[in-house]
N, C-alpha and C positions, 0 to 999 in steps of 0.2 A: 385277268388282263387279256386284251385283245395278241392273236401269237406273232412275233415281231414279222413272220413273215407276209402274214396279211396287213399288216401298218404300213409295210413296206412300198408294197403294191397300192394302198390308200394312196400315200406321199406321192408315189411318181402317176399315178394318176390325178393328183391334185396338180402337178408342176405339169402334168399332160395339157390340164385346163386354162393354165396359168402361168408361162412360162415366165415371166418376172413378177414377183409377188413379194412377201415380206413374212417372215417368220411366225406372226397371229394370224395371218391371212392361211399360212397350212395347213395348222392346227386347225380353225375353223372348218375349212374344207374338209379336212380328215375326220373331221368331228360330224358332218355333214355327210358323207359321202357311207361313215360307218354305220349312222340311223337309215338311210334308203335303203343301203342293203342288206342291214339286219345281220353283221357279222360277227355281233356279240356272243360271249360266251356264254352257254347256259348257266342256266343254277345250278346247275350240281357241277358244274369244271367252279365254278366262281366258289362256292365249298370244298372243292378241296384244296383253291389256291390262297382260301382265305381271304377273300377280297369281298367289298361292300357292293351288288347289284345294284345298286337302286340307283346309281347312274345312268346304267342302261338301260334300265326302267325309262329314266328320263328324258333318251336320246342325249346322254352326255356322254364322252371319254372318262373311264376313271383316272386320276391323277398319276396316276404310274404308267397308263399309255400315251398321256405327254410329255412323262420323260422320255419313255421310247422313242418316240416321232422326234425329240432334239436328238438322240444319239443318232436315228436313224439319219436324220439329215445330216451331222456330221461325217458319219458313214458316207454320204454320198459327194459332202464334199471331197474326200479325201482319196475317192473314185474317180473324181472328174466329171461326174454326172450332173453335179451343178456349183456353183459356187458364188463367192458373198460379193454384193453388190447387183445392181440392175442396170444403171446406166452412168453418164459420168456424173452425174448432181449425186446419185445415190450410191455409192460406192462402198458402204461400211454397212455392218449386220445392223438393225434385222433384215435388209431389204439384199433379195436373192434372184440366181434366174438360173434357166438349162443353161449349157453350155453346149457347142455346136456336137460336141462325142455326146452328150445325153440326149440331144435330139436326136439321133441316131439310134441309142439305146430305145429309146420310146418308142419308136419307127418299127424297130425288130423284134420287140420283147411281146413275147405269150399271153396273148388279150388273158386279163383277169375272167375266175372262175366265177364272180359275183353277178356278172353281166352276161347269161347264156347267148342272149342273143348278137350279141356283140362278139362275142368269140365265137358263136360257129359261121358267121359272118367274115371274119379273119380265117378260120378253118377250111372255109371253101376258096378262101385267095392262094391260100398256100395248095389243097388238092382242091382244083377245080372238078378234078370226075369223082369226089366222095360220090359213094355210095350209101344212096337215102338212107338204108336200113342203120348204116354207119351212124350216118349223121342223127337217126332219132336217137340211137343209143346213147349218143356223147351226151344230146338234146336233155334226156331224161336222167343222164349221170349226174350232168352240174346242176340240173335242178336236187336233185334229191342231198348232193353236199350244201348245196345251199339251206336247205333245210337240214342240214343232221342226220341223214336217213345214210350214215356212213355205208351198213351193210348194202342196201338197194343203191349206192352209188358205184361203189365196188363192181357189186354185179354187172352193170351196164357198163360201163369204164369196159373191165373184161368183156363183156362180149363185143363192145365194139372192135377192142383190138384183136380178139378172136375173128371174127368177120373178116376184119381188114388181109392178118396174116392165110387165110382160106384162098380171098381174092389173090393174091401173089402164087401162092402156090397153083393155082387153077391158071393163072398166066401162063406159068413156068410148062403147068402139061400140056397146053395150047402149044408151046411154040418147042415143045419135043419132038422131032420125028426117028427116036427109035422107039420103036413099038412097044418093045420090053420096059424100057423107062416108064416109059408115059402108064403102061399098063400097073405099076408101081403106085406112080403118082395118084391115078383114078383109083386105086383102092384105100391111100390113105388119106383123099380125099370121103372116101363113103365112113370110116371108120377115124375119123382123127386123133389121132396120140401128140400129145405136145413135141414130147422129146426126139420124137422122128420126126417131125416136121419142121424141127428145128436141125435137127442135123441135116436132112433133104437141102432145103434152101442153103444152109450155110457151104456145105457140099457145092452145091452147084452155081453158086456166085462166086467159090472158090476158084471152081476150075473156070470160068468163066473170064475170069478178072486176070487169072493167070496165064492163060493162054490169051490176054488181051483179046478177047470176044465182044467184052463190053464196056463200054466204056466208062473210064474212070471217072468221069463228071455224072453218067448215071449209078453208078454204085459205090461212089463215096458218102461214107461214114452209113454204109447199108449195117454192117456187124451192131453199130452200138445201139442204133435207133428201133431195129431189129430187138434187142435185149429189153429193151424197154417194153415192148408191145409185150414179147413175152413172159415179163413181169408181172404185166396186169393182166395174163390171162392166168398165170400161176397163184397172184391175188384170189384172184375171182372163184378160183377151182377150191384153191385147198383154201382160206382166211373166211371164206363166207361161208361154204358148204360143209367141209371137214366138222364131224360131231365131237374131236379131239380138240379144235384151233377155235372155231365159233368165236370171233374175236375181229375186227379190222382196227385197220394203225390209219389214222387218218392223217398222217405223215404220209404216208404209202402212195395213199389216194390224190394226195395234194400235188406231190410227185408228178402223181401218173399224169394230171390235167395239165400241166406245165411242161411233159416232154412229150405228149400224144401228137400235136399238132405239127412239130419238128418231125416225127418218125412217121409221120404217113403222109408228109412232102416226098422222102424218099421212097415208099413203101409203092404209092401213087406213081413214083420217077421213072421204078422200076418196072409196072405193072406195064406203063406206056410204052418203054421198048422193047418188052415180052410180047405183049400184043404186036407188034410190028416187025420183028424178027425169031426166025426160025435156028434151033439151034442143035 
């Protein structure tokens, strides 16, 4: 079966398409939307879930991921995200639409992993100044999850948010002038250690924040999005490379493309009033 979180992301990109529509018209879409991008399950996950492929062979939905897609739309009724009826003639199921909160949700939710180009497209609305290297990295991660190439998605995932947390750091010693610091920061820049360079920044957005230096609309929710990036550099180090771990959880990875875009809006927020102030 296709995983309920990709059905998920199918459905409201079908109601993206189609904001009043009718409950076979979703399925369709969904059923549409999952042969272009090829989000089926291999043959050996379809072996061990004990499921019949040869749907997918045929660009169909197997029968159990249109159950999913009714629970799922269920789900979103009971969200708020859409609900039954489309206009006054049609007011009773099957016939559905957004509701003005789920156009909203659609407006702000994490371009799908399916469509690279469409999401780094959205990735540069949220950091207009990404950094090209950044951006091939993401470019060459979602292509490689797109194809199954979990470990080599991992890897680039991680280095892009490795890149990104460097650029921040290289901010922060720009806009240093006591010498002794900055001289700190320049060598854990030539030698990077994860866990210094997380305590470093964390450190010094603390005192920053505390002594109201900077401001709260630029280093709000810097800690969480922060953790995030350094997740996927912690992926990337020990899940791909480690000759113990040799393994990725493409839960992890799936994660990581769904909060990267969020965490280097702020990561970007932050870079911008480093660069412009001295601290």
């Amino acid at each position: 079966m296709i995983r309920s979180s990709i059905l998920r992301e199918l459905v409201l990109e079908a109601f993206r398409n189609s904001p009043e529509t009718q409950y076979t018209r979703v399925v369709s879409d969904v059923t549409e939307l999952a042969a272009r991008n090829n989000v089926y399950p291999s043959e050996e996950e379809c072996k061990e879930m004990r499921i019949d492929r040869r749907f997918y062979r045929e660009g169909r939905l197997n029968p159990f991921d249109e159950l999913k897609i009714n629970e799922i739309i269920w789900d979103l009724i009971v969200e708020r995200i859409i609900t039954i009826g489309s206009d006054s003639s049609n007011q009773e199921w099957p016939w559905l639409r957004l509701t003005d909160f789920g156009t909203d949700v659609l407006n702000l939710r994490t371009p799908a992993y399916y469509d690279p180009e469409q999401y780094l497209i959205e990735l540069e609305s949220l950091a207009p100044q990404i950094d090209p290297v950044i951006k091939q990295y993401m470019a060459e991660g979602l292509r490689c999850f797109k194809q199954r190439l979990f470990f080599a998605s991992g890897v680039m995932l991680g280095a892009a948010a490795e890149k990104a947390v460097l650029l921040l750091l290289k901010s922060i010693e720009d806009a240093v002038t006591n010498t002794q610091e900055k001289r700190k920061i320049a060598k854990l820049l030539e030698n990077p250690r994860l866990p210094t360079i997380f305590e470093a920044v964390e450190k010094k957005l603390m005192t920053l924040s505390a002594g109201n230096i900077i401001p709260y609309s630029v280093h709000q929710g810097a800690s969480t999005h922060l953790l995030s990036l350094f997740e996927m550099i912690r992926v990337q180090r020990n899940d791909a490379v480690h000759p113990h771990i040799g393994q990725f959880s493409k839960t992890k990875i799936f994660l990581g493309i769904q909060t990267i875009p969020a965490a280097l809006e702020v990561l970007y927020r932050m870079i911008d009033w480093f660069s412009n102030n001295k601290i």
